[in-house]
C-alpha positions as a printed Julia matrix, in Angstrom:
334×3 Matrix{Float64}:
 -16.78  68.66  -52.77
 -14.98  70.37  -49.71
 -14.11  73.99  -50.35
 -10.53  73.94  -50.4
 -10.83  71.35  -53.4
 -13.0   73.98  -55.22
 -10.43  76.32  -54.55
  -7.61  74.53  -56.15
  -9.64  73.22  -59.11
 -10.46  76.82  -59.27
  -6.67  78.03  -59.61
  -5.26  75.16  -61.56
  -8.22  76.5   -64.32
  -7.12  80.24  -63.99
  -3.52  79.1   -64.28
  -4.62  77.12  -67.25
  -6.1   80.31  -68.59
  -3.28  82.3   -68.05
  -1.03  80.32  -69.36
  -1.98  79.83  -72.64
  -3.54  82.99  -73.24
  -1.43  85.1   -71.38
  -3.57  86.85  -69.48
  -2.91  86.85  -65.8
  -6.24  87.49  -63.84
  -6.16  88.21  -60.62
  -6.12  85.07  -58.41
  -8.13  86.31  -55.75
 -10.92  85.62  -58.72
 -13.22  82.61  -58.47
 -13.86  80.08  -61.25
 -17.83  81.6   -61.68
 -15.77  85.62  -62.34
 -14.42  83.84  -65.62
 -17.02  84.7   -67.74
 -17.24  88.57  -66.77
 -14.02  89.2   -67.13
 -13.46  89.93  -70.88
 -10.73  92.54  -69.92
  -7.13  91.36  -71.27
  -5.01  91.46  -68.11
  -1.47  92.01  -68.38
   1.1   89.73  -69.02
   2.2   86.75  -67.05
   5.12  87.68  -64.8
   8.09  85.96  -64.65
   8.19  83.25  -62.08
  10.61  84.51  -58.85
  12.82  81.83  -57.79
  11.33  82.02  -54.22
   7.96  80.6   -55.6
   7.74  76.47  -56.26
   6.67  75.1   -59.02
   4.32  71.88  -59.62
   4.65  68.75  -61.82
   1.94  69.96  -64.58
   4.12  72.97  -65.08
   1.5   75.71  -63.01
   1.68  77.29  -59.55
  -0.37  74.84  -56.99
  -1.33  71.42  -56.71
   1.98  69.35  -56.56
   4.91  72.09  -55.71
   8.67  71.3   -56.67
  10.84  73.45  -54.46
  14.32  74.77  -54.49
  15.66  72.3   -52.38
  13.6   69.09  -53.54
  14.71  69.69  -57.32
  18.75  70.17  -56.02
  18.34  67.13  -54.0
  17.02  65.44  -56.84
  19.46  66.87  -59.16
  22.17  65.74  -56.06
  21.27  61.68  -57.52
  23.56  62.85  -60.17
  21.03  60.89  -62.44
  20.38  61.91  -66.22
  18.09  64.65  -66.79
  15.5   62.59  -68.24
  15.52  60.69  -65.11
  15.33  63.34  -63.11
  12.7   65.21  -65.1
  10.32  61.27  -64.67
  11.97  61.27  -60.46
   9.59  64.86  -60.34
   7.04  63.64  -63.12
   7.69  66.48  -65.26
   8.71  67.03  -68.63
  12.4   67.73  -69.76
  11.26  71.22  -71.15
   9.26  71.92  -67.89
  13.06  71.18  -66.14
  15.15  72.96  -67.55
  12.63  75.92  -67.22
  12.63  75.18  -63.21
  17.15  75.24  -63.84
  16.38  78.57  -65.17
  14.46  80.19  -63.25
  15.97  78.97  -59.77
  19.07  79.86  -61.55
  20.45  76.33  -61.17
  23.51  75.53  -63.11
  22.0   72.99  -66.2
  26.01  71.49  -66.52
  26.5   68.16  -64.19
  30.17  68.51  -63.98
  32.59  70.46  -62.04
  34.87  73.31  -63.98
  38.6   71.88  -62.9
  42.11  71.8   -64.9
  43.8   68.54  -65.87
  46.22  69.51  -63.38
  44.11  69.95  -60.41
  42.23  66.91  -61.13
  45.74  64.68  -61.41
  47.06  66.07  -58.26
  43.26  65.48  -56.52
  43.62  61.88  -58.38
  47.16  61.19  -57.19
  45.75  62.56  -53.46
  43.32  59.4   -53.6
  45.69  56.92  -55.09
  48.21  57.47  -52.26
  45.87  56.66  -49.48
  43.61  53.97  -51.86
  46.4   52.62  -54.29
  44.62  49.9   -55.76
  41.28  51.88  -57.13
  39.79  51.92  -60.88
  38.4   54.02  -62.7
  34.77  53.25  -61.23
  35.64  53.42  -57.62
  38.17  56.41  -58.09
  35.21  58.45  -59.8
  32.83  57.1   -56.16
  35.61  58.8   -54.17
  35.67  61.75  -56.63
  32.1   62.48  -56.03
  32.61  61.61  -52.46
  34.43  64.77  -52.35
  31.8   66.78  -54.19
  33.74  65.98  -58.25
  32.07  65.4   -60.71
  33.74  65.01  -64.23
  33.32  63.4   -67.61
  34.6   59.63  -67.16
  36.87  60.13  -69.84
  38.81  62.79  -68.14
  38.96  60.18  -64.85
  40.08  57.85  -67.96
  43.27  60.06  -68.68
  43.95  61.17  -65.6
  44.47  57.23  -64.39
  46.65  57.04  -67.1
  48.91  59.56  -66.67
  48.87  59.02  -62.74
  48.93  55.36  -62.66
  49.62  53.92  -66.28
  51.38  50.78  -64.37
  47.94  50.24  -62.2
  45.65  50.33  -65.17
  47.91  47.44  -67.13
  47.84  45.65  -63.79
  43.95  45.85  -63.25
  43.44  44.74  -66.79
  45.07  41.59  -66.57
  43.53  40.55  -63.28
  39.81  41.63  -64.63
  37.44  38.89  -63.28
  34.43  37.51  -65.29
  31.3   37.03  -63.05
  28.48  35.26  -63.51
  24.77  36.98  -63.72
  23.37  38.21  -60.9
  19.88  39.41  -61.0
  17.53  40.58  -57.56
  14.15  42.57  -58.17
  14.55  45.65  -55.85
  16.37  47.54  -53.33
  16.26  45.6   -49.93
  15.11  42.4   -51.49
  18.35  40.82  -50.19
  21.68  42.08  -48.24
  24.52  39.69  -48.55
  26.23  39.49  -44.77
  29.74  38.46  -44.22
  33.1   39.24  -41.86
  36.27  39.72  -43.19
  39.15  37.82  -41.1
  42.32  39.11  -43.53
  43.76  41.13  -40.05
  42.54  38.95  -37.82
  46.15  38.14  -36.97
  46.16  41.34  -35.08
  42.58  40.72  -34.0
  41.3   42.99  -36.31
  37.77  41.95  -38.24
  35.96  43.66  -40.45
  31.94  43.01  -40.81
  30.18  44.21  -43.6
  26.79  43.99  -45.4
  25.91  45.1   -48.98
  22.34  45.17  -50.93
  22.0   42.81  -53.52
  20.46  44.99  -56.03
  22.0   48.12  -56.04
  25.52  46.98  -54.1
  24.95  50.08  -51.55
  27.22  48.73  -48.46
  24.65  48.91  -45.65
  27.31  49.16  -43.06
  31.12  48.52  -42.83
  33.03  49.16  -39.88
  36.05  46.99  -38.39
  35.78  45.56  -34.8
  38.41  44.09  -32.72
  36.38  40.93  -32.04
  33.91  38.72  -33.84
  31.12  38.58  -31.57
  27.69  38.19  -32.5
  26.36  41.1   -30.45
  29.09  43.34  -32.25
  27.66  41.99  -35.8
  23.94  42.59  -34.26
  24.48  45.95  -33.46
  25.96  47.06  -36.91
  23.17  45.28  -38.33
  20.21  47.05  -36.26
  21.86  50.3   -37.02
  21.32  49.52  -40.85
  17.83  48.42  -40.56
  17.06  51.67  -38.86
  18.73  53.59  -41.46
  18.37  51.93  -44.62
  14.73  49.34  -43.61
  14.57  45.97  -42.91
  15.35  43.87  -46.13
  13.24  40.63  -47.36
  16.19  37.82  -47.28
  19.77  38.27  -46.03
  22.63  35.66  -46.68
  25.37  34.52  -44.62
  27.73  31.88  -43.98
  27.65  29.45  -41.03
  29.6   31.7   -38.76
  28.3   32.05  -35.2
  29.03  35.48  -35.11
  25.73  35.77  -37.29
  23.69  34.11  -35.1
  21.55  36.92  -33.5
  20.67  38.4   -36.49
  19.33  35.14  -37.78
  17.12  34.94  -34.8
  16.21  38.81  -35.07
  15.1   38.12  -38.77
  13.22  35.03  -38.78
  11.66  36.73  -35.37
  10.18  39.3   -37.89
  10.48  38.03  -41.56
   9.58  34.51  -41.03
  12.56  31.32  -41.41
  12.76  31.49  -45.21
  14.09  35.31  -44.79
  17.66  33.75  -43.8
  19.95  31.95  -46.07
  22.86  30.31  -45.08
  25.64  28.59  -47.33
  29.18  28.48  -47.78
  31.06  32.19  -48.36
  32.36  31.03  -52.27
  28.66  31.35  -53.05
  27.51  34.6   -51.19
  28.73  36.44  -54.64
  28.32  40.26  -53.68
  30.1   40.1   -50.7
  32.8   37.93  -51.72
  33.03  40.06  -54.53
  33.16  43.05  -52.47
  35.61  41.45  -50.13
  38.07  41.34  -52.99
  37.95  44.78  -53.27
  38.22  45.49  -49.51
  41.61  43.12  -49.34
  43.34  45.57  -52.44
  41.96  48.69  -50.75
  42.21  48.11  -46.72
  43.88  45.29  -45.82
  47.06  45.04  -48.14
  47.6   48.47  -46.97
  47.65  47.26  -43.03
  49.18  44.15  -43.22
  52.5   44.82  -44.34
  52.62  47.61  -41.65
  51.81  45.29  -39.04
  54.52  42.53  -40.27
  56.97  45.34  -40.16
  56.33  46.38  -36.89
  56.64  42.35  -35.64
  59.96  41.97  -38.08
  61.11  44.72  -36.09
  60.23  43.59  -32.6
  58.12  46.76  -31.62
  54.98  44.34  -31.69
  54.31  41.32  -29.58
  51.28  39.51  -30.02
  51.46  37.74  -27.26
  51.85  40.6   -25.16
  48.04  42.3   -24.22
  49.64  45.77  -23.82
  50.84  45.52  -27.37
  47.67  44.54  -28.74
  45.66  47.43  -26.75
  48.36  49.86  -28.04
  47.76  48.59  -31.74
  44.29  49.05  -31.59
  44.09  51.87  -29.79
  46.43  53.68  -32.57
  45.13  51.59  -35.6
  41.78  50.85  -35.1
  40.19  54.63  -35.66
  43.04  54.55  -38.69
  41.58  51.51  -40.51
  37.79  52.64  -39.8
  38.49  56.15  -41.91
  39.94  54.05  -44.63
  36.42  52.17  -44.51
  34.55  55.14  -44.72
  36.66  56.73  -47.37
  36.08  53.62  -49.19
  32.85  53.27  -48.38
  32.17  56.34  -49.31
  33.67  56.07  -52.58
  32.59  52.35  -53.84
């Protein structure tokens, strides 16, 4: 047994000690001073909120910091899930809120009012989001409330849009993958592509993370490659993806069965590719019904020409950075 393992099996028994006797000897005490010491010590100290804690509830083995508990805490997960994310016990948690004098509430202190005017701030640039989505861009912005309270606000906002959604609620099938990065589901939206404007995206199967999502003003497949390494550098390689027969896809098929194998690609028509279709659906009422009727209106008034290049660089050039912070609002948000 090394000495720095006696060491540590030597303080995780003194902390043992201490804490459920109380004493506190000192730790600069080995584990063969234990039976001398017959001396009460004082009591234990408080713990500062500079010192980390570790899973078993003592000072020393497996330390939770500060900054690993908030970025736990930052999941915005139960605390029972966050308490089994650290492997600690709920009591041993909210002892760790206390004494790094973390807040133990999950939600933000905010007035109706604010939160319909930050609600009707969202609506205006993303007119066609629920209540799920509208509490994504919420947190997006560093909100979090009850979903109730997102409930009633819709409703007093946007009573029209919530009888709209509810009629045009769509009932899909089961869809069941084992784990993150099992498959991502790979397709281009072509709803602009009147103006040349296309929109490639990706999402994870299995927790419908978008793994990128970023509009292009041509459908190459070195455009879709690139978008696609950037992910896998990010976010790790996944298992499978799915596509549709589009060339524009045909790089990353080679770059996965170069280092998955053939079965990792799967290829079939877009109706079946459910995430991303699904996804799509929500793309078209967030991003491109907003666009499109601008563009028409622009034609219907003769200021664009689309058979004239210098129009097209001018719309891109003006629209294209638009349409990309849309996507990241709304990426950010779904």
């Amino acid at each position: 047994m090394s000495s720095d393992l006696a060491e540590n099996i030597g303080r995780a028994v003194l902390s043992a000690i201490q804490r459920f006797s109380g004493n506190a000897p000192s730790t600069s005490q080995t584990p063969q001073h234990l039976e001398s010491s017959n001396a009460p010590g004082p009591s234990r100290p408080a713990v500062s909120t500079g010192i980390p804690y570790c899973s078993d509830g003592y000072q020393g083995r497996l330390q939770i910091s500060k900054e690993e508990l908030e970025n736990v805490l930052s999941l915005k997960t139960s605390f029972t899930e966050a308490a089994s994310i650290l492997s600690i016990s709920r009591p041993t948690l909210y002892k760790l809120l206390q004494d790094y004098n973390i807040s133990e509430s999950k939600f933000n202190v905010i007035s109706d009012h604010e939160l319909d005017q930050i609600v009707s701030q969202i609506k205006t640039e993303h007119p066609n989001v629920g209540e799920v989505m509208l509490m994504g861009h919420l947190r997006s912005k560093n909100i979090v409330v009850q979903r109730w309270r997102v409930r009633k606000s819709l409703r007093r906002v946007d009573s029209a849009g919530v009888l709209s959604r509810r009629r045009t609620a769509v009932a899909r099938r089961v869809y069941s993958v084992p784990h993150p990065n099992f498959i991502w589901h790979i397709d281009g939206n072509h709803k602009l592509i009147r103006w040349k404007f296309v929109v490639h995206g990706a999402i994870d199967g299995y927790s419908r993370m978008l793994m990128f999502l970023q509009c292009s003003s041509n459908n190459r497949a070195e455009t879709v490659k690139a978008l696609f390494t950037a992910a896998v550098g990010q976010f790790g390689r996944p298992l499978h993806i799915r596509t549709d027969h589009g060339g524009e896809n045909a790089q990353i098929w080679e770059d996965m069965r170069a280092s998955r194998g053939e079965s990792s690609v799967l290829m079939g028509s877009s109706v079946h590719n459910q995430r991303i279709e699904r996804f799509n659906r929500d793309l078209n009422n967030n991003c491109s019904r907003i666009y499109a009727p601008i563009f028409y209106e622009l034609e219907s008034l003769g200021i664009l020409d689309l058979e004239n290049a210098t129009d097209l660089f001018c719309l891109h050039y003006v629209f294209l950075p638009r349409i990309n912070r849309t996507l990241k609002e709304f990426k950010a948000g779904y």
